[in-house]
C-alpha positions as CSV (number, residue, x, y, z in Angstrom):
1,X,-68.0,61.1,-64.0
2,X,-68.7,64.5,-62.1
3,X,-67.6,64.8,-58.4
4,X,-69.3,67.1,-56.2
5,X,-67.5,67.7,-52.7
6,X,-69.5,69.1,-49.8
7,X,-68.4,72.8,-50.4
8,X,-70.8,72.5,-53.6
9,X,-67.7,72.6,-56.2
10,X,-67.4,70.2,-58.7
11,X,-65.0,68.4,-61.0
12,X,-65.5,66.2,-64.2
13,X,-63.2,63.4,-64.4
14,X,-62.6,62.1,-68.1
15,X,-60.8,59.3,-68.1
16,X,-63.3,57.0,-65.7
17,X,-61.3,54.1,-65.9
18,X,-58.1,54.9,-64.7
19,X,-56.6,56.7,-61.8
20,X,-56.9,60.7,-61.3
21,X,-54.5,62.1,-59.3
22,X,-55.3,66.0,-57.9
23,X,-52.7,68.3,-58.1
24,X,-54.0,69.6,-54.6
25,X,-55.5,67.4,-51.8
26,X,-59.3,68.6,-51.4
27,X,-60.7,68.6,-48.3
28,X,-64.5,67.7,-47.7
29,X,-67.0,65.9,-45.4
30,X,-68.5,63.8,-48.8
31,X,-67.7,63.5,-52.4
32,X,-70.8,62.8,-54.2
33,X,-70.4,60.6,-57.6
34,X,-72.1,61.0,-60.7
35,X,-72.5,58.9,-63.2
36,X,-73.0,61.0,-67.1
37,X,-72.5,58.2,-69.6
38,X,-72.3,54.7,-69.8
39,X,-71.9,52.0,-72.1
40,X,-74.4,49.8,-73.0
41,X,-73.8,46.0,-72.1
42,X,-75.1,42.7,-73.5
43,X,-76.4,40.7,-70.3
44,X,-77.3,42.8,-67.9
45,X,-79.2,46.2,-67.6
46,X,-77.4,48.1,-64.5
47,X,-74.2,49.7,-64.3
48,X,-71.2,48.3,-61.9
49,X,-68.5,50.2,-60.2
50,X,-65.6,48.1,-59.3
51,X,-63.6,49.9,-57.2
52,X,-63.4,53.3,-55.9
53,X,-60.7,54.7,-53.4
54,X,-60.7,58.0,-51.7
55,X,-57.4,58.6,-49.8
């Protein structure tokens, strides 16, 4: 997962199924999420997010 915050940096998270903690808070007006892989299931053809959290 790649987040883009609204000063056009960006930071790839690697573990996308756990919690990331910043070592500094980040300020910004968005945080654009995207996806880069996914894993394919055996029902259904979308991809689901289950929770996100911003703080």
């Amino acid at each position: 997962m790649e987040l883009e915050f609204s000063d056009g940096s960006t930071m790839e998270l690697e573990y996308n199924d756990s919690r990331t903690i910043f070592d500094e808070p980040v300020e910004t007006s968005f945080i654009k999420i995207k996806i880069l892989e996914v894993e394919s299931g055996t029902k259904y053809q979308n991809t689901c997010v289950s929770e996100l959290k911003a703080l």
